[in-house]
C-alpha positions in Angstrom: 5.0 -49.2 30.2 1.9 -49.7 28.8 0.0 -46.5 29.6 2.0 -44.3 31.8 3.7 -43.9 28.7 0.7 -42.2 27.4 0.2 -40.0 29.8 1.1 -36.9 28.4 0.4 -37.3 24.5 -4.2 -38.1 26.3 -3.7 -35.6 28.9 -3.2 -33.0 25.8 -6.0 -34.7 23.9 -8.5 -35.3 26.5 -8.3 -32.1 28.7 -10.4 -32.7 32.1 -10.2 -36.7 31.3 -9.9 -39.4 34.1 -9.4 -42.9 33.1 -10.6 -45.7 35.7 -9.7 -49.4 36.1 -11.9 -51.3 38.1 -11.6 -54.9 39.0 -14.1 -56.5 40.9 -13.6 -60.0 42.6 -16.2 -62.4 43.7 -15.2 -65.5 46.1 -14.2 -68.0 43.8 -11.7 -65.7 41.8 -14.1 -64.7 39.1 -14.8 -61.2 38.9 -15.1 -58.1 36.2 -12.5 -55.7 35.1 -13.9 -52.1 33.9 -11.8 -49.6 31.9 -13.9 -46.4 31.7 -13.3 -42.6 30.0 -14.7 -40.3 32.1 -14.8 -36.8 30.2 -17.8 -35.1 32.1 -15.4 -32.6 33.8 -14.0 -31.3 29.9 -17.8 -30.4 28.9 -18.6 -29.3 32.3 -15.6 -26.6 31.5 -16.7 -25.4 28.4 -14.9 -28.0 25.8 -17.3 -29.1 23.3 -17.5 -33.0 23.0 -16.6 -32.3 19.2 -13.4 -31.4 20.5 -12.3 -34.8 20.8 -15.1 -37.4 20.5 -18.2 -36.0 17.9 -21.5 -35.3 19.9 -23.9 -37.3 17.8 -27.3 -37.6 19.3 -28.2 -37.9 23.3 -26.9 -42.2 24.2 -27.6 -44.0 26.8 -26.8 -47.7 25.5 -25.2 -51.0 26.8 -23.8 -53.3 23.6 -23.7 -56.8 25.1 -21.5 -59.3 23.0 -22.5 -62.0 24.2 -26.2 -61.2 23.2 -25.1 -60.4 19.6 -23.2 -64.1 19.2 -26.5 -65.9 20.4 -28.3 -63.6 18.1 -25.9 -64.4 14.9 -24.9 -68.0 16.3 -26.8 -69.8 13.2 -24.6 -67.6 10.8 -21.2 -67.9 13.4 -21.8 -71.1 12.8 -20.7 -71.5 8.8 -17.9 -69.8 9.3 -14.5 -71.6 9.7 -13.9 -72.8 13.2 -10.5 -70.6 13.9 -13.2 -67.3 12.8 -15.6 -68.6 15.7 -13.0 -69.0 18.0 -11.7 -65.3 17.2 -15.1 -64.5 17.6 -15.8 -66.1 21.0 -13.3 -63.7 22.6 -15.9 -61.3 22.2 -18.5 -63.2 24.7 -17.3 -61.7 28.0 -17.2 -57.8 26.3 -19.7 -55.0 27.3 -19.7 -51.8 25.8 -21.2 -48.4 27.7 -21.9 -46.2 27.1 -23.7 -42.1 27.7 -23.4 -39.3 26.6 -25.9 -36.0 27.4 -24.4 -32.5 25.9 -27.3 -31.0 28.7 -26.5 -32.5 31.7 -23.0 -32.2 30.8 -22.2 -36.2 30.4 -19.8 -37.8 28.6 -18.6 -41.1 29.6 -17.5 -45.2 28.4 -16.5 -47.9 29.8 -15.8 -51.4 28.8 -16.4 -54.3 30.9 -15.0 -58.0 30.7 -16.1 -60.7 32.6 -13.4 -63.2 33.6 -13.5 -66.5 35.3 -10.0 -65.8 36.9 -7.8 -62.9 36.8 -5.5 -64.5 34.0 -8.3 -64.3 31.6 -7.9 -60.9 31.7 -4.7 -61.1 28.8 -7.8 -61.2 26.3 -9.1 -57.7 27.0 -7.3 -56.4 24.7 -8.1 -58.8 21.8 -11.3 -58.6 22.5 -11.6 -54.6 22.8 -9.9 -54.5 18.9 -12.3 -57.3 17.5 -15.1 -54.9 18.6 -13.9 -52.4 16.8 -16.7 -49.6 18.2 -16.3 -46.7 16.6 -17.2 -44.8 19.7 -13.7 -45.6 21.4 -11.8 -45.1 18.3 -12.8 -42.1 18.0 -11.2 -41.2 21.4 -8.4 -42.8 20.7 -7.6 -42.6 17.0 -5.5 -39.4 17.7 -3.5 -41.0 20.1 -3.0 -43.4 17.6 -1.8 -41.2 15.2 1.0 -39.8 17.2 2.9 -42.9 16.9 4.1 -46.2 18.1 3.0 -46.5 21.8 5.8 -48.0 24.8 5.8 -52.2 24.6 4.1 -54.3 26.6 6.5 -54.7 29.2 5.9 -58.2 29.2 7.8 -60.8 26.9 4.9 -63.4 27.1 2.5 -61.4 26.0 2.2 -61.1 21.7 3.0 -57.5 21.2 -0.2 -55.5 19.4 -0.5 -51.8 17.9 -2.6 -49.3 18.4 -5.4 -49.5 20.9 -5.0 -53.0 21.6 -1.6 -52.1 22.9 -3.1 -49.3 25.2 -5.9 -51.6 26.2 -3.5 -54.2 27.6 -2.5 -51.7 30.2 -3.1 -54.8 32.9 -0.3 -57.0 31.5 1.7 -54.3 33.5 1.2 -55.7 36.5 1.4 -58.7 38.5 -2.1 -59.2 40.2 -3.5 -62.1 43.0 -6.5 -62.4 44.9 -7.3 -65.1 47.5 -9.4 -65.3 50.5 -6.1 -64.0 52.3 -5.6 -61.0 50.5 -4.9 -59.3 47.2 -1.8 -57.8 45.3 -1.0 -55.7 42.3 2.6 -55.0 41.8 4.0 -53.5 38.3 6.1 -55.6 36.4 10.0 -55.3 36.7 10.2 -54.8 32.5 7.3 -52.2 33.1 9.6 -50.5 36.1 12.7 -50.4 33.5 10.3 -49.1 30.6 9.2 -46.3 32.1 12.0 -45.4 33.9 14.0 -45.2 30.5 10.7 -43.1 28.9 10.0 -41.0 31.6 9.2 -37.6 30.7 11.9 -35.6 32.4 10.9 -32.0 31.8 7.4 -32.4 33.6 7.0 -30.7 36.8 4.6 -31.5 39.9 3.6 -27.2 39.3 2.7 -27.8 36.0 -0.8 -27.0 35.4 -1.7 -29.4 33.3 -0.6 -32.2 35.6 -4.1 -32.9 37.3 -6.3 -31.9 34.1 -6.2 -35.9 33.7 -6.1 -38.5 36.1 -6.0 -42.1 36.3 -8.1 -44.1 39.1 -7.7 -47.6 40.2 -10.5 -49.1 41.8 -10.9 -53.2 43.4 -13.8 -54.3 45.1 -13.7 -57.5 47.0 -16.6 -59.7 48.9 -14.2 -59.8 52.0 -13.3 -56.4 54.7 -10.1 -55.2 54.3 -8.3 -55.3 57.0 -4.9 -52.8 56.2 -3.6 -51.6 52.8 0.3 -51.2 52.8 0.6 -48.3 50.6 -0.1 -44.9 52.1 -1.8 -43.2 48.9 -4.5 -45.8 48.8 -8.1 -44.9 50.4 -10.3 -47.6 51.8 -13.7 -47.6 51.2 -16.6 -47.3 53.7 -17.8 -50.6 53.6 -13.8 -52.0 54.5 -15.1 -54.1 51.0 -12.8 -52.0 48.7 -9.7 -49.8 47.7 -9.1 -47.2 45.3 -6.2 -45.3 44.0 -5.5 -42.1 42.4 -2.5 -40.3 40.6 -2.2 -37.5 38.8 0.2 -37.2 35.5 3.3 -36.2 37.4 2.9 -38.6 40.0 2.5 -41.6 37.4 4.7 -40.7 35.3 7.6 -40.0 38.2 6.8 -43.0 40.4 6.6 -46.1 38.8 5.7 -48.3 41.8 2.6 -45.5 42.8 -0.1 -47.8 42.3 1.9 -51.2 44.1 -0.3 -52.3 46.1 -1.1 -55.3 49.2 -4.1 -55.6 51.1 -4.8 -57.9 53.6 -8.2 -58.9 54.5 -10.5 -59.4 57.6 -10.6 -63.2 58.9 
C-alpha cells in the first residue's frame, strides 16, 4: 500500500510528524483535497528543523500555480502543445507553506482543487512537476531508502519516488453524493500491506504514536451516523476525521474504511 508502507522508514525520519489528508466536498461533487506535514510537535520537543527539513529564513507563503501559468501563458504558449498540456496539470496545485523557528512552527501542505473526486489521480503528477524544493527536502531521505510499496492499483501508471507516495488516494475507493459518502481501501492495497506488514512492531513501542496520520472530510450536508467506531464527528455534524497511530495503520488495513450517511 501506498503509504502505510512508509510508515516506519518517516516515523524514524520525521520524529513528532503527523501527516493529514483532507478532502473537502462542495454540493456538486467538486471539492479540495489537502495533504499536509505537520512537524510543530518535533521543534516544540527540542529537534532542530535542520534535523530533517533546513530552517532557512522565517516563511509564511502560498505558491499558487495557477497564478504562475497566467503570469508565463505568453511564453507557455510557444512551447509544444503536449509541454502545455503537462503543464496544465499544474493549474489546480497550491503550495503552503510556514515555518517560524520562535513560535515553534513548522508546517506544509498541498492543495488540489478538483471538479470531481476522480480528478484527484493527477495529484500526484502534478505534486512532481512542481518540483518544490521545500517538500523534497522532506522527503528526499525517504527516497533514498529505496523503492516504495506499488500503487495497489493496476490502472493507475506506476511512478517513483514522491510521486508514488503522493498518490496515497489511489488506495482507496472514494464516493460522495447527497446520500452519503465512502472511502474503502482497495482489495490490491488490503493484499499489499498484508504481505508488507511490519511484523515485529508492537502497540508498546514508543515510537508508535511519535507520528500519526489524520484523515479529515468536510461536507456541506450533517452527518447523520458514521459506521466505523474510531471515527469522531465534528461539532457542526458537517464533518469526520480519523486518526491512527503507526501500529494501528500498519496492523489494520481496513482502519480508516469508512461510510457515512448524511442528514435528509
Amino acid at each position: 500500500m501506498r503509504y502505510f508502507g512508509w510508515f516506519l522508514g518517516l516515523a524514524l525520519l520525521l520524529t513528532a510528524c503527523q501527516i493529514k489528508e483532507e478532502i473537502q466536498f462542495n454540493a456538486d461533487g467538486s471539492g479540495s483535497y489537502e495533504m499536509g506535514f505537520d512537524m510543530s510537535e518535533m521543534i516544540g520537543m527540542g529537534g532542530s528543523a535542520t534535523d530533517s527539513v533546513p530552517m532557512m529564513t522565517e516563511i509564511d507563503t502560498v505558491v499558487n500555480f495557477a497564478t504562475f501559468l497566467e503570469e508565463k501563458k505568453d511564453s507557455i504558449a510557444t512551447l509544444p502543445k503536449a509541454e502545455q498540456e503537462e503543464l496544465e496539470v499544474l493549474r489546480p496545485l497550491k503550495f503552503v507553506m510556514k515555518m517560524k523557528e520562535e513560535t515553534k512552527e513548522l508546517d506544509m501542505r498541498l492543495i488540489y482543487a478538483f471538479d470531481k473526486i476522480e480528478d484527484l489521480a493527477n495529484f500526484a503528477k502534478a505534486v512532481n512537476k512542481a518540483n518544490i524544493k521545500e517538500m523534497q527536502s522532506v522527503m528526499d531521505p525517504m527516497a533514498a531508502m529505496g523503492a516504495p510499496p506499488s500503487s495497489g492499483n493496476d490502472s493507475v501508471p506506476e511512478e517513483k519516488g514522491l510521486t508514488d507516495f503522493y498518490s496515497m488516494a489511489q488506495s482507496f475507493h472514494t464516493s460522495f453524493n447527497s446520500a452519503g459518502f465512502s472511502r474503502k481501501v482497495t482489495e490490491a492495497a488490503r493484499l499489499e500491506l498484508q504481505q508488507k506488514k511490519d511484523t515485529s512492531m508492537k502497540a508498546d513501542d514508543p515510537f508508535v504514536d511519535m507520528m500519526r496520520f489524520k484523515q479529515v472530510y468536510r461536507f456541506p450536508y450533517r452527518v447523520k451516523s458514521v459506521s466505523n467506531p474510531n471515527a469522531r464527528i465534528m461539532p457542526d455534524f458537517k464533518g469526520v476525521e480519523l486518526e491512527a497511530n503507526m501500529f494501528e495503520a500498519n496492523n489494520d488495513p481496513d482502519f480508516f474504511n469508512l461510510e457515512v450517511v448524511f442528514e435528509q
